[in-house]
C-alpha positions, 0 to 999 in steps of 0.5 A: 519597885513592888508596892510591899517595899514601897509601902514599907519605905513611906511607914518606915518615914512615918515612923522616924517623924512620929519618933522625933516628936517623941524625942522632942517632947522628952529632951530636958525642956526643965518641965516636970515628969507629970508635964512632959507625960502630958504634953508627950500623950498630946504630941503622939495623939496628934501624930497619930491622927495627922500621919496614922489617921487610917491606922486610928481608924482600923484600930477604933473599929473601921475596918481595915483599909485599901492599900493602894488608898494608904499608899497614895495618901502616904505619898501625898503627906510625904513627898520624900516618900516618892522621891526615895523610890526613885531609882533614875540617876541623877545624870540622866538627862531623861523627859520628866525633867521637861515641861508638859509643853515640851514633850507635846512640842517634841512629839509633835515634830519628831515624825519628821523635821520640816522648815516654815514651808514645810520643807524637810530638813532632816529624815526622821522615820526612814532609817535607810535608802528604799528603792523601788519594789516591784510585787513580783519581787517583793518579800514575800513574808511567812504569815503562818502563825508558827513564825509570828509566835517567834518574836525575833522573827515577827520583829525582824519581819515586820517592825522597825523599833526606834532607838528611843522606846523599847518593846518586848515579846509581851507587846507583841504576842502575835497570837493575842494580837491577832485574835482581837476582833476589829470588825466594825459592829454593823447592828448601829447606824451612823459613820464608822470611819474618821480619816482627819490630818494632824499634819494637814499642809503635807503635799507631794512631788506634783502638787499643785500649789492652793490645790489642797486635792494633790495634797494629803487632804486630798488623799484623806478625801479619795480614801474617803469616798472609795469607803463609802461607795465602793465598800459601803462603809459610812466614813466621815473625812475631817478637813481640819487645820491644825499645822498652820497658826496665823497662815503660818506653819507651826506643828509644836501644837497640831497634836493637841488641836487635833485631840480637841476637835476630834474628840468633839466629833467622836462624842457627836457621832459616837457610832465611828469606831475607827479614827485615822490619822493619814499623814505623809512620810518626810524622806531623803529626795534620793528615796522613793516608796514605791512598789507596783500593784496591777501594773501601776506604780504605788506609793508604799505606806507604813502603819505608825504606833506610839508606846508612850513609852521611853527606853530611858523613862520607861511608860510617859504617865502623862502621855497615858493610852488605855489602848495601846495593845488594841492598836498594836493589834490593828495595825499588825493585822492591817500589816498580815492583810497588806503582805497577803493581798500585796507584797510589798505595799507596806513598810515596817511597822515604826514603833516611837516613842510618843503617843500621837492621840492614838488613844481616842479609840482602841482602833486607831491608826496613824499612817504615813503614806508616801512621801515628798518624793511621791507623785500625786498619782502613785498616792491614790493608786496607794489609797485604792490599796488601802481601803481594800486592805481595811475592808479586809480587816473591818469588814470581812 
């Protein structure tokens, strides 16, 4: 709805009420024509000045008024004027009609659904049985920019869209996407890379038991260290726990623990222009992400995006990022780098519903690398091939 016909809805309830004070003061109430006048004159005034205070001020001389500030002021007075602009049916079980808990709940487990001990109970990214990819084999997709512009081949190519958001070809301009700088701005000092774990307890088929190195921590720490020395790139790794509350696996609060502390470091060191949440997928035990890059066999990763958006509800408010075209640009151009430096490393880019603290820096990344099925050994073979990759897209 346009702001003209909303504003138009909350005048025209204005008026209504003006109008039954009217009414009221001039029904038969047994008083004298110079009475009713009187106590009509007193009833308007203060309509007036408590539901057209900005209307008495224009027409005393205060000028004219903003009208986004007459709107929400409207809306503030009178409530009936935001619920008559509703249009979502009744009988929609749609998120709004949840708590603010809730949807943070939901968003926190809905990667993937795992037990006390983190086990998975059920697939929730990988949509199908992947086998493994070898490089000489994998598609090799047309980066051209005359292919990306087609939406429905960049789609088709390069993204997997769950069924509970939506995205258009306005999300997705490749052309404006790609044309965003992501380059680090190496003029300041200080880290420039902030790998952390929402999901910190997350291991792989090898794992060793209390070895938090064969971990996904692990993985976040390799990352780290091949950043800083073989790339000369300052990178902080954040060893935080946010999965487990009083030894025991709870993921309903991990985002907004998370968001928090990392917030706190980015506010200390506020040279670190890219935040990475490095996670690990949950899939079914037949599946195994791997491909082969220089003859050794490499977990395969996949860039995650959240919409804050809902195909039912469409934008969540309250789920609110500024910089969801900045990450949308970032992960697409880390997709583009992947395909041409090794075909088959990354999956589809996954676009949900939610908004998974990607809005703590327009260069922000979730990524889900590997899975359960994966070995140790594949995952930091997968990490040499990542930092390469981001090298080439901050660096370069």
């Amino acid at each position: 709805m346009n702001q003209g016909k909303r504003i138009s809805q909350i005048l025209l309830i204005i008026v209504l009420c003006v109008f039954i004070l009217y009414m009221g003061v001039h029904m038969d109430m047994g008083l004298s024509d110079e009475t009713q006048m009187y106590l009509s004159s007193i009833f308007l005034r203060r309509a007036e000045e408590t539901y057209l205070s900005g209307f008495i001020y224009t027409t005393e001389g205060g000028g004219p008024l903003p009208e986004q500030w007459l709107t929400e002021c409207a809306a503030r007075l009178l409530p009936l004027g935001t619920y008559v602009s509703e249009t979502v049916p009744l009988d929609t079980q749609v998120e709004d009609n949840e708590t603010y808990e809730m949807i943070l709940k939901k968003q926190a487990e809905d990667e993937n659904a795992v037990d006390e001990d983190g086990n998975l109970i059920e697939n929730k990214t990988a949509k199908a049985e992947e086998k493994p990819v070898s490089r000489e084999t994998a598609e090799k997709v047309d980066t051209s920019m005359e292919k990306l512009k087609d939406f429905e081949y960049l789609v088709s190519h390069f993204y997997t869209v769950d069924g509970t958001t939506s995205v258009s070809a306005k999300d997705l301009n490749a052309e404006k996407l790609l044309a965003k700088n992501m380059k680090l701005d190496k003029k300041t000092k200080g880290p420039k890379i902030l790998i952390y774990h929402t999901h910190s307890q997350e291991d792989f088929k090898d794992s060793k038991k209390g070895d938090p190195s064969t971990t996904i921590m692990g993985m976040g720490a390799y990352l780290s260290e091949l950043l800083n020395k073989q790339y000369g790139i300052e990178t902080m790794h954040h060893e935080g726990v946010y999965d487990l509350i009083d030894g025991e696996m709870d993921r309903s609060k991990a985002y907004q623990l998370a968001e928090k502390q990392v917030k706190k470091i980015l506010k200390e060191n506020p040279s670190i222009e890219v935040v990475i949440d490095l996670h690990r997928d949950g899939v079914a035990g037949t599946t195994h992400l791997v491909t082969e890059i220089g003859g050794k066999q490499t977990a395969q990763i996949m860039f995650f995006n959240g919409m804050s958006r809902t195909k039912a509800n469409g934008d969540i408010a309250y789920l609110y990022n500024p910089y969801i075209e900045d990450n949308l640009a970032f992960s697409l151009q880390m997709q583009i780098a992947a395909a041409k430096l090794y075909p088959g490393f990354t999956r589809h880019i996954y676009l949900k519903s939610y908004r998974y603290n990607l809005h703590l820096k327009p260069k922000s990344l979730l990524i889900e690398a590997g899975a359960q099925t994966n070995t140790v050994e594949e995952m930091r073979n997968a990490m040499e091939a990542l930092a390469r990759v981001l090298n080439e897209c901050v660096s370069k």
